[in-house]
C-alpha positions as a printed NumPy array, in Angstrom:
array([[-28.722, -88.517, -37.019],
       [-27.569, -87.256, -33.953],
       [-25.915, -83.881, -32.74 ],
       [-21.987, -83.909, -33.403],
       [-19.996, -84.15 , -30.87 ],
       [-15.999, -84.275, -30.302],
       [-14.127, -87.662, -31.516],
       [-13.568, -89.892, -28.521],
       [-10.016, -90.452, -28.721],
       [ -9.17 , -88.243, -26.378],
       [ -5.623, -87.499, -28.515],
       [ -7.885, -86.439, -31.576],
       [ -9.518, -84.369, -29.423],
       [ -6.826, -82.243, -27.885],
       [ -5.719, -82.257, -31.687],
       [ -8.979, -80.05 , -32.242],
       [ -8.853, -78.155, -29.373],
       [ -5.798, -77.037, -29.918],
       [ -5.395, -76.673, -34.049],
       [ -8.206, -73.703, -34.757],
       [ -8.121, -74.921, -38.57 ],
       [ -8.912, -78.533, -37.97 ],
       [-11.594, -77.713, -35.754],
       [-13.263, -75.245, -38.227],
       [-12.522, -78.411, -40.647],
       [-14.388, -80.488, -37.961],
       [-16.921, -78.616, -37.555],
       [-18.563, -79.185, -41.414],
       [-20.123, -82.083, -39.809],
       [-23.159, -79.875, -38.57 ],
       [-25.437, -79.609, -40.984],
       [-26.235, -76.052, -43.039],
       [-22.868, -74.944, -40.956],
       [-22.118, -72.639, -43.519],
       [-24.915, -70.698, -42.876],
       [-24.848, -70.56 , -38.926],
       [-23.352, -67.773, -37.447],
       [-22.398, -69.751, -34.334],
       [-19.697, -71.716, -36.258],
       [-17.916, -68.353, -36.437],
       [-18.822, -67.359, -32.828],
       [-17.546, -70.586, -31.535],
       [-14.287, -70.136, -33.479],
       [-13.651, -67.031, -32.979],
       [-14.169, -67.582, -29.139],
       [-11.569, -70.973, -29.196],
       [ -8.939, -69.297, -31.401],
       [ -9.081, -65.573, -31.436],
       [ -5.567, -65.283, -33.074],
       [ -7.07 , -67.322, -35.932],
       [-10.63 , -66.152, -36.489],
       [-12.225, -62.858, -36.313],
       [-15.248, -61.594, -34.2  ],
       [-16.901, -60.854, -37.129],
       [-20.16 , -63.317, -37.422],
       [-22.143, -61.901, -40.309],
       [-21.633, -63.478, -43.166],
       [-23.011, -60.407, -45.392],
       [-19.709, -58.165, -43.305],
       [-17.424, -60.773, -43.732],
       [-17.936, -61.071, -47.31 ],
       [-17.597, -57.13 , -47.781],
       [-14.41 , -56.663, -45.721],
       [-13.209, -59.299, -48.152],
       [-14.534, -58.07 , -51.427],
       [-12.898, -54.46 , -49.602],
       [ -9.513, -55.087, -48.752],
       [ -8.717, -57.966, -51.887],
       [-10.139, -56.49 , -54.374],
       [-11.961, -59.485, -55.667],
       [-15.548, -59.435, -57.014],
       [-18.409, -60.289, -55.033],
       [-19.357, -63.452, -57.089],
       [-15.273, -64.548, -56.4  ],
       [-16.222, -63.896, -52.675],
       [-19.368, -65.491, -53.032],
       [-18.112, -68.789, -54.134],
       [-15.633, -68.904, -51.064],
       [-16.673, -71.21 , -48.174],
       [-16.755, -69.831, -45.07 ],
       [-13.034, -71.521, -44.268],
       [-11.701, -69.564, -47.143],
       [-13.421, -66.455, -46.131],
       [-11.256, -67.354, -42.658],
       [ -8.452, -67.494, -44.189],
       [ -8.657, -64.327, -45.983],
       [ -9.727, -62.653, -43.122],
       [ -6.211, -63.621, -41.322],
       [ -4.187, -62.673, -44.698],
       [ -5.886, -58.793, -44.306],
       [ -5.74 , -59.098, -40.69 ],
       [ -1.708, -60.03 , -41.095],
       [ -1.16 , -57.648, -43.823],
       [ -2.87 , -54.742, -41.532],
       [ -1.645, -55.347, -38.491],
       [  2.489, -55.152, -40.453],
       [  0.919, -51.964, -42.102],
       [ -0.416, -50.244, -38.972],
       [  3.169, -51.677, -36.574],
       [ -0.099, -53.197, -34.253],
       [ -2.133, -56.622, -32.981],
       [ -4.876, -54.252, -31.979],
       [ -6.59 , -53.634, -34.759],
       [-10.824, -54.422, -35.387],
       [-12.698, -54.598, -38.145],
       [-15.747, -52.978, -36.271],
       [-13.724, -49.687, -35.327],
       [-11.533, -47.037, -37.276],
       [ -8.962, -47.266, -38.763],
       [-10.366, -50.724, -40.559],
       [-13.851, -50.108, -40.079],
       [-13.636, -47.04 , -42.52 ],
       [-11.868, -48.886, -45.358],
       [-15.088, -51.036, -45.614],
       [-17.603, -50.79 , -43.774],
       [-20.936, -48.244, -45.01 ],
       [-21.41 , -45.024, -42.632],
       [-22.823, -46.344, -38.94 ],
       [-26.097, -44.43 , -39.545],
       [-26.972, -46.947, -42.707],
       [-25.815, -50.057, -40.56 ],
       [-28.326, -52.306, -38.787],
       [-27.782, -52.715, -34.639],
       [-26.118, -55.648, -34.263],
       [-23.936, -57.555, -31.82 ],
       [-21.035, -57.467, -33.507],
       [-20.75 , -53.087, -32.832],
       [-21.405, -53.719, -28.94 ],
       [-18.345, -52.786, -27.337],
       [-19.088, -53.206, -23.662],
       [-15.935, -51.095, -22.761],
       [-18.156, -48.045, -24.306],
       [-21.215, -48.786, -23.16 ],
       [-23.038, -45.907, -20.758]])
């Protein structure tokens, strides 16, 4: 089998390009997608009003099982489409609560109604903020 690449009709390919869910639909052809943390790079990086910058799937399970309520085995048996489109429902519901658009799960205020104290958190890419960086 080889790589996947974009349908050749070029009209189902605009369609991709420019419909964030289809694409994420799409992109279940790659195999073990679900566990790749590119799939949510890549979406995140084509449709940032859709998808979040949050890669990890262990954070993007917790800001779920944090701001719904639901138990980690309901968040567990999400796929990572539904996690996306939970993450938009808080991100909606947040942004109407705080009157704002810029809002990040990775800084205060969201990042203290889920995420554990920054000294117990691993490094990772998703807390580099090149606008703070010495």
């Amino acid at each position: 089998m080889g790589h996947p690449t974009l349908p050749g009709a070029p009209g189902e390919r605009d369609r991709l390009l420019q419909d964030g869910w289809a694409f994420a639909e799409w992109l279940k052809v790659i195999p073990e997608e679900e566990e790749r943390q590119l799939r949510h790079m890549v979406l995140f990086l084509l449709f940032p009003d859709q998808f979040e910058r949050s890669f990890s799937r262990t954070d993007r399970r917790q800001i779920v099982i944090s701001f719904t309520g639901k138990s980690k085995a309901e968040v567990d048996s999400l796929s990572p489409l539904e996690i996306d489109r939970e993450l938009l429902r808080i991100r909606r519901t947040q942004e109407e609560k705080y009157g704002t658009r810029d809002l990040d799960y990775y800084v205060p205020p969201l990042s203290e109604l889920w995420a554990r104290p920054s000294s117990a958190r691993r490094p990772n890419l998703e807390s580099f903020r090149p606008d703070r960086a010495c």
